[in-house]
C-alpha positions in Angstrom: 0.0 0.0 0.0 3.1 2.3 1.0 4.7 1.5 -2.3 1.2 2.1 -4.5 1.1 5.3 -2.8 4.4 6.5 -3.3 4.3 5.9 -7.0 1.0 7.6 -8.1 2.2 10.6 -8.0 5.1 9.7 -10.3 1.9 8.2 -12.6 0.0 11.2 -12.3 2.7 13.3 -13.5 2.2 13.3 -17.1 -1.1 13.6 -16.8 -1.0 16.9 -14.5 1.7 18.2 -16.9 -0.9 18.0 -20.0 -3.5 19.3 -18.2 -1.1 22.4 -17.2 0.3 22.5 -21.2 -3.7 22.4 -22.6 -5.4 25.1 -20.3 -8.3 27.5 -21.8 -5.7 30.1 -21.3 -3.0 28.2 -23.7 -5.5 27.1 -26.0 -7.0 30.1 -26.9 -4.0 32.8 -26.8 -1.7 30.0 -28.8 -4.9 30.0 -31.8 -4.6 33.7 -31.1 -0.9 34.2 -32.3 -1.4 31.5 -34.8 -4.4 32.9 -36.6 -2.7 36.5 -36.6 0.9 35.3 -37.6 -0.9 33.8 -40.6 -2.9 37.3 -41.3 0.3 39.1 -41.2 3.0 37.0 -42.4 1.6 34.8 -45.0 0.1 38.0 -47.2 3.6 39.9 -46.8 5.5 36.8 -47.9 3.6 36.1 -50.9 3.8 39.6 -51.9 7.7 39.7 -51.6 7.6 36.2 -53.9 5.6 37.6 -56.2 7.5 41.1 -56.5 10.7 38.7 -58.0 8.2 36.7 -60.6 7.8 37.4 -64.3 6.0 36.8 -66.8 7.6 34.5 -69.7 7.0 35.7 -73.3 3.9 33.7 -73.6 2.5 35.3 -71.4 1.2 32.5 -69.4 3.9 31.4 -67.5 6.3 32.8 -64.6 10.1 33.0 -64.2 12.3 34.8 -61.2 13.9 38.2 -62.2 14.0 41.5 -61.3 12.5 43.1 -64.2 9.4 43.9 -62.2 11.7 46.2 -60.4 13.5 47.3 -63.4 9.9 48.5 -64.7 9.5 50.7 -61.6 12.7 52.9 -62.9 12.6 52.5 -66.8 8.6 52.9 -67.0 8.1 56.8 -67.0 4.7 56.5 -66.0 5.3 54.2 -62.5 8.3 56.9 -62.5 6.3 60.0 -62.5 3.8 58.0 -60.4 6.6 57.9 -57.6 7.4 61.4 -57.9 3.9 62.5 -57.6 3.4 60.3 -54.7 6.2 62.0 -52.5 5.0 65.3 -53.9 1.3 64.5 -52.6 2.1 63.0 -49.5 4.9 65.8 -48.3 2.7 68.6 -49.4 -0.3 66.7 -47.3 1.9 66.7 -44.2 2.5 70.0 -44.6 -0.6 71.4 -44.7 -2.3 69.2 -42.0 0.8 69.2 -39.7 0.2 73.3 -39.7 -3.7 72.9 -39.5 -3.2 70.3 -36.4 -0.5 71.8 -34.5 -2.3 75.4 -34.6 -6.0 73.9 -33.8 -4.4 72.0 -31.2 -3.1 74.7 -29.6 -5.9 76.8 -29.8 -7.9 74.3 -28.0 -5.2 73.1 -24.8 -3.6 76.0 -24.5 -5.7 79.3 -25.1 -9.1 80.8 -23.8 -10.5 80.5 -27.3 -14.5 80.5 -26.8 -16.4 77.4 -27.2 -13.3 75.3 -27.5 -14.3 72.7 -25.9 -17.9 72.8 -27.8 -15.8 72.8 -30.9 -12.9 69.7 -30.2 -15.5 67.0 -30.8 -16.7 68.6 -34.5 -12.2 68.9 -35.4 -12.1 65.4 -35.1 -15.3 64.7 -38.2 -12.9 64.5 -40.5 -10.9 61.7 -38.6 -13.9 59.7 -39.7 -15.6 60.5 -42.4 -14.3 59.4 -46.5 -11.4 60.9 -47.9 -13.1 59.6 -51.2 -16.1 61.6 -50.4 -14.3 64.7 -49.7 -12.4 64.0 -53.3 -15.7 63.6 -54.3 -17.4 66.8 -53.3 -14.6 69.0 -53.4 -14.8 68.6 -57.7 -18.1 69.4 -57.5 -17.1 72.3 -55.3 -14.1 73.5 -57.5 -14.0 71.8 -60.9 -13.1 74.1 -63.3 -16.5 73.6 -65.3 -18.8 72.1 -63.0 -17.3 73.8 -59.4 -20.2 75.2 -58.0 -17.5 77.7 -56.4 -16.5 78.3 -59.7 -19.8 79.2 -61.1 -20.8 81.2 -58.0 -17.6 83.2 -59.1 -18.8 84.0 -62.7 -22.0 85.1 -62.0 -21.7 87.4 -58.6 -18.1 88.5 -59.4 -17.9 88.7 -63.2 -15.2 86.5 -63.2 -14.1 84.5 -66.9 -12.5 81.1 -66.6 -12.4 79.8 -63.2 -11.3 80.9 -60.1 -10.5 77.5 -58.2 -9.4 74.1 -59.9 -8.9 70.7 -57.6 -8.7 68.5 -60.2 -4.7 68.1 -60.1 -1.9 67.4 -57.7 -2.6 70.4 -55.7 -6.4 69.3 -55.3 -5.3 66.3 -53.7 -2.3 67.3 -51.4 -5.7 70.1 -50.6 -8.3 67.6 -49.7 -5.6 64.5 -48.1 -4.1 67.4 -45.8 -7.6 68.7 -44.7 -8.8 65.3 -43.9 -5.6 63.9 -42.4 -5.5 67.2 -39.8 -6.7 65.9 -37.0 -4.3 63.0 -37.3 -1.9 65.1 -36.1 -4.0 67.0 -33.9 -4.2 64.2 -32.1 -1.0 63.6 -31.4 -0.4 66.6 -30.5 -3.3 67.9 -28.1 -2.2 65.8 -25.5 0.9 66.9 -24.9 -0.1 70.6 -25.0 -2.4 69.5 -22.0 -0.3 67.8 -19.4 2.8 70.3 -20.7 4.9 71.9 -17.1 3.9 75.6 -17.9 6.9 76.6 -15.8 9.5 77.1 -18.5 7.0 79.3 -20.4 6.1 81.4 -17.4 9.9 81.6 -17.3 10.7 83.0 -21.0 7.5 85.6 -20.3 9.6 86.9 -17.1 12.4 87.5 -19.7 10.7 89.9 -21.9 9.1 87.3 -24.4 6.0 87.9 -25.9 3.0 85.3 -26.7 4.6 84.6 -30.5 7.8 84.2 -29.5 7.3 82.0 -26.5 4.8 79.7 -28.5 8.1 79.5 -30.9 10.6 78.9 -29.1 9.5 77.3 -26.3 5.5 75.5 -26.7 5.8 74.1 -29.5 9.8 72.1 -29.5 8.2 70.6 -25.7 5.9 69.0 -27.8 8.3 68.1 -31.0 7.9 64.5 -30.3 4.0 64.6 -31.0 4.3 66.6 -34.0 6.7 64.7 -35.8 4.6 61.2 -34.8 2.1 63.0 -36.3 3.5 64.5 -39.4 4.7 60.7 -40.4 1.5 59.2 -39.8 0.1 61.8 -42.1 2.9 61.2 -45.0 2.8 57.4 -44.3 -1.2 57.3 -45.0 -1.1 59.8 -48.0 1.1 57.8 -49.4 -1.5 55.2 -49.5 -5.0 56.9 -49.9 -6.2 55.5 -52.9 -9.6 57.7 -53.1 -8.6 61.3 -53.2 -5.8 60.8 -56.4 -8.1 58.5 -57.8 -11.0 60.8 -58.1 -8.8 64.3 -58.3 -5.2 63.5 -60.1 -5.7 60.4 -62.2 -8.1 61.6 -64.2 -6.3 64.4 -65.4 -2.7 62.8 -65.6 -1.4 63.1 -62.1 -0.9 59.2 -61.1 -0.1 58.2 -58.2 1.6 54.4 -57.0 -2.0 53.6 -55.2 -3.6 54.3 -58.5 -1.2 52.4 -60.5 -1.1 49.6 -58.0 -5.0 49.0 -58.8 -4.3 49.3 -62.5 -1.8 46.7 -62.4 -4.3 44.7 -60.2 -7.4 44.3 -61.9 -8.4 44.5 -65.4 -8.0 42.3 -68.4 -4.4 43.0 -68.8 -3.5 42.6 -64.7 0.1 41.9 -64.2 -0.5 41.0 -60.7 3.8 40.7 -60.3 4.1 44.4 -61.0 1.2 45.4 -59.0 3.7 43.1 -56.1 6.6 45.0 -57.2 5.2 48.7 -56.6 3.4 47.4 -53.4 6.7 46.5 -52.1 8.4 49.4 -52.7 5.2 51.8 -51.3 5.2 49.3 -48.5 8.8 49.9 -47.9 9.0 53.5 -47.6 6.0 53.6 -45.3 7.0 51.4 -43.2 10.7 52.5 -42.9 9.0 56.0 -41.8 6.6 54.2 -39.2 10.1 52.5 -37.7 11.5 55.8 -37.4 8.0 57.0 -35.9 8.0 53.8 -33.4 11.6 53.8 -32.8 13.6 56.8 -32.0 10.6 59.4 -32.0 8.1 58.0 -30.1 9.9 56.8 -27.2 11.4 60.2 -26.7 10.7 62.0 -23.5 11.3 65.6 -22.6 11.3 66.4 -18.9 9.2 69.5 -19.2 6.7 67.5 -20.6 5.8 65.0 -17.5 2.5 63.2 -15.4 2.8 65.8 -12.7 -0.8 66.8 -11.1 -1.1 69.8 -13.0 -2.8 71.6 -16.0 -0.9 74.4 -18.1 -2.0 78.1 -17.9 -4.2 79.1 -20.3 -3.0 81.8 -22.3 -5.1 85.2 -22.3 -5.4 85.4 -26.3 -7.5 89.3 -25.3 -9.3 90.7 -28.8 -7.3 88.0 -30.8 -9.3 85.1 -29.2 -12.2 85.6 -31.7 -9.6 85.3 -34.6 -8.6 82.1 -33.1 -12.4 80.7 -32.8 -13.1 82.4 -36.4 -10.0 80.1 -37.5 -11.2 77.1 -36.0 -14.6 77.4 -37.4 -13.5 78.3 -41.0 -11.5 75.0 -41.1 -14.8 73.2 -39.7 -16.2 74.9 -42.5 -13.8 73.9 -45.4 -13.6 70.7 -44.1 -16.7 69.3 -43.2 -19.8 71.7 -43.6 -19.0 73.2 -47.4 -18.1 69.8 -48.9 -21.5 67.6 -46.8 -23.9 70.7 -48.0 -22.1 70.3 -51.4 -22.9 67.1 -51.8 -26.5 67.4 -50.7 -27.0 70.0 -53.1 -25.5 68.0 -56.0 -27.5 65.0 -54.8 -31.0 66.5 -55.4 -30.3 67.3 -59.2 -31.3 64.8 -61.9 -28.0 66.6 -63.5 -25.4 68.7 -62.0 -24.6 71.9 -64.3 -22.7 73.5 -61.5 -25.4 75.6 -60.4 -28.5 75.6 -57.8 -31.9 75.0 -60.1 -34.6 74.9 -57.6 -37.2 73.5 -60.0 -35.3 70.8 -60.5 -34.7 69.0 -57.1 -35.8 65.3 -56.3 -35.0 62.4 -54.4 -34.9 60.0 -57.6 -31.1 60.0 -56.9 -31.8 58.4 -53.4 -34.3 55.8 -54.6 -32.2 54.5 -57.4 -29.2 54.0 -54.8 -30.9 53.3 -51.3 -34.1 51.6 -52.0 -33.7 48.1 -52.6 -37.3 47.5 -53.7 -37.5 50.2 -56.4 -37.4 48.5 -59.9 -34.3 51.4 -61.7 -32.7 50.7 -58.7 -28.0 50.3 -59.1 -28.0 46.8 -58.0 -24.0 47.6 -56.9 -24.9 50.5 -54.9 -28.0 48.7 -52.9 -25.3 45.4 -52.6 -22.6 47.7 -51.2 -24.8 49.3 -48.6 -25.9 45.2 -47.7 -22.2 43.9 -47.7 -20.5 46.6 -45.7 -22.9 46.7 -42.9 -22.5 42.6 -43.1 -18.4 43.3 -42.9 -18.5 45.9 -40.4 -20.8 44.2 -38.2 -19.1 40.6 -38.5 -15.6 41.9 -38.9 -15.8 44.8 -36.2 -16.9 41.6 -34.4 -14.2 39.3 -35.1 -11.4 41.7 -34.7 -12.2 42.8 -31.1 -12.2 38.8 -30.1 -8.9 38.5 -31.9 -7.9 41.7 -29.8 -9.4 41.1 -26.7 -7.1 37.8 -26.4 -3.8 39.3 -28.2 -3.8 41.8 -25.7 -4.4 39.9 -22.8 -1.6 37.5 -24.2 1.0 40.3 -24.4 0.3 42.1 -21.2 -0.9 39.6 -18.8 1.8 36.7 -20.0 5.2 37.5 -20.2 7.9 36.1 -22.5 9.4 36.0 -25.8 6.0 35.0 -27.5 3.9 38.4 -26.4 7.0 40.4 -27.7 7.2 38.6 -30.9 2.9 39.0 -30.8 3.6 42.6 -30.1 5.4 42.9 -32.9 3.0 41.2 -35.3 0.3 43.6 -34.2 2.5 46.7 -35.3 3.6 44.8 -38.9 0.4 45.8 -40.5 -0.2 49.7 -39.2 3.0 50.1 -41.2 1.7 49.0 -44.6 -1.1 51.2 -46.6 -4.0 49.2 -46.9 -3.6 48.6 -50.6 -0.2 46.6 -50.5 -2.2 44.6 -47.5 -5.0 43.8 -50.7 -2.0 42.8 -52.8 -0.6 40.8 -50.3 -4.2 38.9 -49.4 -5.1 39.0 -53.4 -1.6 37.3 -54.4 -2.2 34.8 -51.4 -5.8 33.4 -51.8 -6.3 34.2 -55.4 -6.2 30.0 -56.3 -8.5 29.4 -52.8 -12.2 29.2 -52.6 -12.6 32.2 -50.9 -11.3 34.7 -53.5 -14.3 36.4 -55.0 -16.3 36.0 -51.7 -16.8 38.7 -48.9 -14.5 36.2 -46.8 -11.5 37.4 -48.6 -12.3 41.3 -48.1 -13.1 40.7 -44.6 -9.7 38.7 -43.6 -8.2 42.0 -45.6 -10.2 44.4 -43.5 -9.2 42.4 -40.2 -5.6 41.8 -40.8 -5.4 45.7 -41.5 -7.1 47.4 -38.7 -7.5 44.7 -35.9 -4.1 46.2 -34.4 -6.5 49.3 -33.8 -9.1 47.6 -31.6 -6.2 45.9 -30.1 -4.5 49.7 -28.9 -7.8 50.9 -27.6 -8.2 47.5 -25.5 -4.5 47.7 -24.4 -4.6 51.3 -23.3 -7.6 50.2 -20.6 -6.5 47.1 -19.7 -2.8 48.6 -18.8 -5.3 50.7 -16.3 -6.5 47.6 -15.0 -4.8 45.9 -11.9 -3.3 42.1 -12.5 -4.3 41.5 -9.2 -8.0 41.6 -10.1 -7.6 38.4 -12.4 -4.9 36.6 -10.0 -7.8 36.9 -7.1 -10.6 35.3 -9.2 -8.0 32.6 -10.4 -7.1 31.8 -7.1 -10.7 31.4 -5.9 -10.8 28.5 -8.4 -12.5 30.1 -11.3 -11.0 28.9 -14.7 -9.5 31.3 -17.1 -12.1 31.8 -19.1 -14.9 32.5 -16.6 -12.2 35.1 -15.0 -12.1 36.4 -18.7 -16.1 36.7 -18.7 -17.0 38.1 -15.3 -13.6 39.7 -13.9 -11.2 41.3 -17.5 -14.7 41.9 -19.8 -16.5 43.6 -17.8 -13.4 46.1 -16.8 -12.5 46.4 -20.4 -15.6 47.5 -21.8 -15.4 51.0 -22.7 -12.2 49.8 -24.7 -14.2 47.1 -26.2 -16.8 48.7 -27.1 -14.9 52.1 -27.9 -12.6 49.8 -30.4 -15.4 47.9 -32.0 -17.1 51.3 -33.4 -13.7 52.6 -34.3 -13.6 49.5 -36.6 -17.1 49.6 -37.9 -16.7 53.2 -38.9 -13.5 52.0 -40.7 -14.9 49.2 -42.3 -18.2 51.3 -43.7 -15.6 53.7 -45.3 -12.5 51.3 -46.3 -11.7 51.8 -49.5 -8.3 50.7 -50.4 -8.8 47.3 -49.5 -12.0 46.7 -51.1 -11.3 47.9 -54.4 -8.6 45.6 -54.7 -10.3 42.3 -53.4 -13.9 43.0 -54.5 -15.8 41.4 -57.5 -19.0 41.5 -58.9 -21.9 40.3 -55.9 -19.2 41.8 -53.0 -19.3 44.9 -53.8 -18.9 47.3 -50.7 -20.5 51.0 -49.7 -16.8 52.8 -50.8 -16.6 50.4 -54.1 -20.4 51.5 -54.9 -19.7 55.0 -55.0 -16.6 54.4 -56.7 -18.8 52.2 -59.6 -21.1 55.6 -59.4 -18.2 57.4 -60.2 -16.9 55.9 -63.0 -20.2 55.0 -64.8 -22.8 56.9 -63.7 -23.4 60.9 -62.4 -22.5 63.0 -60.2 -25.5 63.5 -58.5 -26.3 59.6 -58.1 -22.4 59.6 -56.4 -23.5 62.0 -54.3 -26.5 60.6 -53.1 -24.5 57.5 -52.1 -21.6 59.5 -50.6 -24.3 61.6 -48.2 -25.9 58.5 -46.7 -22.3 56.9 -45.9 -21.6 60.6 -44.4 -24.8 60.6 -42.4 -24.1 56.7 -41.0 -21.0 57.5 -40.4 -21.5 60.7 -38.3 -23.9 58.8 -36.3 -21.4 56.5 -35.5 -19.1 59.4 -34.4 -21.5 60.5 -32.1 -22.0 57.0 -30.3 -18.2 56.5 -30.5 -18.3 59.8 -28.4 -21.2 58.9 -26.1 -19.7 55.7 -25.2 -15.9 56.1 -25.2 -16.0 59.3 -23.4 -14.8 62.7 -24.5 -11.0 61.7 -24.0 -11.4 59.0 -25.7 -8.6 59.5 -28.8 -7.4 62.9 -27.7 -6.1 61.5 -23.9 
C-alpha cells in the first residue's frame, strides 16, 4: 500500500503536466498568435515572392527576375507615379501638420470660446471618407462644374475659373484637410499635461506670446508633432480615393492608383502590381520604424505626469480670430463639402449651379431603396455587404484583440513580444499593399471572389486598432484583479467573462465602433479584393463614379456621411470625450 502510494504521484505526473500544457488560457492565446501570424505574415510573404516573378514571353507562365523592379525605374509613368506620390504625401503633411498643431493649440492651451464645444466637430474628418471629400470637393471647385467656380462668374464677373482641384494640388488640398486631425491628435495631449513653468519663465524675460509659443510651446511638444507628421505622409502615401478621383483623371498618377491598375483588369500583371506594393510598402513602413523607434519613445522632462494643468493663455481681442480660425476649417472641411454634396444629390443633372425646380430624391431611390425597380443593383449590394463586414468583422477583430492583448500584457515572454510585434507589422503598410498581399495569397483558394477574402483583408489591417484601444484600458486595470478570481478556483475563461470583460468594456466597445466606422468607409482594400456580388459602400460609389453621375455619387456619398457621423457621435457617447485625444 506504502509502495502504490508513493508511486501515483510519479503516474500522475504526465497527466498533470498535460493538463497544465492544454489550459483555456494556452489554447486560446496559442490559436490567437497563430491565426494573426498567418494574417500578417503569410500575405507579406507572398507579396515579396511575387514582387521577384515574371511573366515568360507567352505570357502565361512565370520565371524569377528582377524586371518587375527594373519596370518601376525604366517605366516613365510608375516613374512619374513615384514622384507625384512624395510630392502628394509631403505637401499633405505640410498642410495638416500646420492645421493640427495650430488647432491644437488653440484648443489646450488658449481661452478660445467654445473650444471645448468645438474639439469633438475637429475630429469629423478623422472619420468621415477621404473619397467623399475628393468627391465633393470637384463638384465644389471643378473648373467647369465647381459650384464655387460658377458662383464666381455670375456674382463677381469673373471668366475662366477661379478654383481648380482636379490636379496634384487638389489632392495634397483635400488629403491634408482630412488627415488634420491626425496630427491634432497627437499633438493635443501633450499641450495638456505640458509643465507651464518654462513658459512662465521665457514671459519673465521679456518674451511675448509669439515668441514663447516658438521657441518654447511648441519644441516641448516636438515628439507629438513629428509622430504626427509621419503618420500623415505614411497614409497619404497610400489613400487611394482622393488621387483617384482628383489626379488620375487628369494625368497626375499616383503608386496607389497604379497599384490597382496593375491589379485588376483584363491586362492585370499581378507581379508588377507586387513589385510597386513592395516598394510603397517599404518607404511607409521604414517611416513608421522611425516613428516607433527613435521618435516616439522620446521624452522631454518638461513635458511630465505631474498633477497639473498648463496656464491658459489670455489670447485678449485675438481670441475671436482664433475661434473664427477654427470654425473656417470646420467649414472647409466638413460643412462646405456635406452641403455640397446634398445640393449636387438633389439634381437629376449637375450643371454647376442651384436650379430649384429641378430637385428630387430619384437620386436616393435608385441607390438606397432596394425594392425600387431602376434601382443600381451595386450601390444597394454595397450598402448590404458593408454593414455585413463591419458588423461581423468589427466583431471578429475585437475577439482576436481582446485575447492578443491579454496575451501580451498579462503573460510575459518572448512570445507576447514577438505577438507585439505582429500587431504593429500591418499599421506600417497602406491598406492597398495589404490587398496585394491577401489577393496574391488566396487568389487560387475558394474564398477569392467571396466577402471572406475582403473581410480577412479588413481584419488583418485594422484589428491592431481595436487591439490599442483594448491595451490602453487594460494597462489601467490591476493584475491583481484576475490573479484573485483565479485563485478562488474560477477557470481562465470565466475570470475572462466576469472579472477582465466587464473592466475592459469602454475599450471594447470604444474599439469595435472605431472599426465599424473604418470598415463602412475602407476603400483601399476593397477595391482591390472586390468582384462582382461583393461589392462594398466605398466600391459603390466608386462604380457611381466611373459609370454613372455625379448627383447619383453624391446621393451614395451623403448616406455613408450621415451613417457614419452617427457612428461618431455614439463613439463619443460611449468612449468618453478623452477617448482619442487622452
Amino acid at each position: 500500500m506504502a509502495t502504490e502510494i508513493l508511486t501515483r504521484p510519479v503516474e500522475d505526473a504526465p497527466t498533470s503536466r498535460w493538463h497544465s500544457i492544454f489550459t483555456q488560457e494556452n489554447i486560446a492565446t496559442t490559436l490567437a498568435s497563430l491565426l494573426v501570424g498567418a494574417a500578417v505574415i503569410l500575405p507579406l510573404f507572398a507579396i515579396i515572392l511575387s514582387s521577384f516573378q515574371i511573366l515568360d514571353s507567352s505570357g502565361f507562365g512565370t520565371e524569377w527576375g528582377l524586371d518587375n523592379y527594373r519596370s518601376l525605374l525604366k517605366d516613365r509613368v510608375i516613374y512619374g507615379a513615384f514622384v507625384n506620390t512624395l510630392l502628394i504625401s509631403s505637401g499633405a503633411t505640410l498642410l495638416a501638420t500646420f492645421l493640427g498643431v495650430s488647432l491644437a493649440w488653440i484648443n489646450a492651451r488658449t481661452n478660445c470660446p467654445w473650444r471645448g464645444k468645438l474639439e469633438p466637430f475637429n475630429l469629423i474628418p478623422f472619420f468621415l471618407s477621404p473619397f467623399v471629400g475628393a468627391i465633393a470637393w470637384h463638384n465644389l471647385a471643378a473648373p467647369k462644374v465647381g459650384l464655387l467656380n460658377n458662383l464666381a462668374r455670375e456674382i463677381l464677373g469673373i471668366k475662366g475659373h477661379l478654383l481648380n482641384v482636379d490636379n496634384i494640388y487638389g489632392v495634397i488640398w483635400v488629403t491634408g484637410i482630412f488627415f488634420t486631425p491626425l496630427v491634432y491628435l497627437f499633438v493635443v495631449g501633450s499641450l495638456r499635461r505640458m509643465d507651464p513653468s518654462l513658459e512662465d519663465s521665457a514671459r519673465t524675460t521679456g518674451a511675448g506670446l509669439l515668441r514663447t509659443t516658438l521657441t518654447v510651446t511648441l519644441p516641448l511638444v516636438t515628439p507629438g508633432i513629428l509622430s504626427g507628421a509621419i503618420i500623415v505622409f505614411v497614409t497619404s502615401a497610400g489613400e487611394f480615393g482622393v488621387p483617384f478621383k482628383l489626379g488620375a483623371p487628369y494625368g497626375w498618377e499616383t503608386l496607389t492608383t497604379q497599384i490597382f491598375t496593375k491589379a485588376v483588369g483584363d491586362d492585370a500583371n499581378h507581379y508588377l502590381g507586387a513589385a510597386m506594393s513592395m516598394t510603397l510598402g517599404a518607404i511607409t513602413a521604414f517611416f513608421i520604424w522611425i516613428q516607433r523607434r527613435i521618435i516616439a519613445p522620446r521624452e522631454y522632462t518638461t513635458v511630465t505626469g505631474k498633477g497639473f494643468r498648463p496656464n491658459l493663455i489670455d489670447l485678449g481681442p485675438w481670441k475671436w480670430a482664433a475661434l473664427a480660425y477654427n470654425l473656417a476649417y470646420l467649414f472647409i472641411a466638413v460643412l462646405l463639402p456635406l452641403v455640397c454634396l446634398v445640393i449636387v444629390s438633389l439634381h437629376p443633372v449637375w450643371e454647376g449651379r442651384i436650379i430649384f425646380t429641378d430637385l428630387t430624391f430619384w437620386n436616393y431611390k435608385k441607390t438606397l431603396f432596394f425594392w425600387w425597380p431602376e434601382r443600381i443593383v451595386s450601390a444597394t449590394n454595397g450598402i448590404v455587404n458593408s454593414f455585413i463586414l463591419a458588423f461581423i468583422g468589427a466583431s471578429i477583430a475585437m475577439i482576436l484583440a481582446l485575447v492578443v492583448s491579454y496575451m501580451i500584457h498579462r503573460t510575459k515572454g518572448f512570445g507576447s513580444r514577438l505577438l507585439d510585434f505582429l500587431c504593429v507589422i500591418p499599421i506600417g503598410f497602406p491598406g492597398i499593399v495589404i490587398a496585394m498581399g491577401v489577393l496574391v495569397t488566396y487568389i487560387k483558394t475558394p474564398i477569392y471572389a467571396t466577402l471572406w477574402i475582403i473581410l480577412l483583408g479588413y481584419i488583418t489591417r485594422f484589428f491592431p486598432y481595436g487591439q490599442r484601444n483594448i491595451s490602453a484600458v487594460m494597462l489601467a486595470v490591476s493584475e491583481e484583479l484576475d490573479q484573485s478570481s483565479r485563485m478562488a478556483g474560477a477557470s481562465w475563461l470565466t475570470t475572462l467573462k466576469r472579472v477582465t470583460i466587464p473592466l475592459l468594456k469602454p475599450g471594447i466597445f470604444a474599439g469595435w465602433i472605431l472599426l465599424f466606422v473604418i470598415f463602412l468607409r475602407e476603400l483601399s482594400i476593397s477595391i482591390i479584393l472586390y468582384s462582382t456580388g461583393t461589392e462594398t459602400l466605398s466600391v459603390g460609389v466608386y462604380y457611381l463614379t466611373n459609370f454613372e453621375n455625379e448627383p447619383l455619387t453624391s446621393a451614395l456619398s451623403v448616406a455613408q456621411s450621415v451613417v457614419l457621423l452617427l457612428c461618431v457621435y455614439f463613439f463619443r457617447r460611449i468612449a468618453g470625450r478623452e477617448a482619442l485625444t487622452a
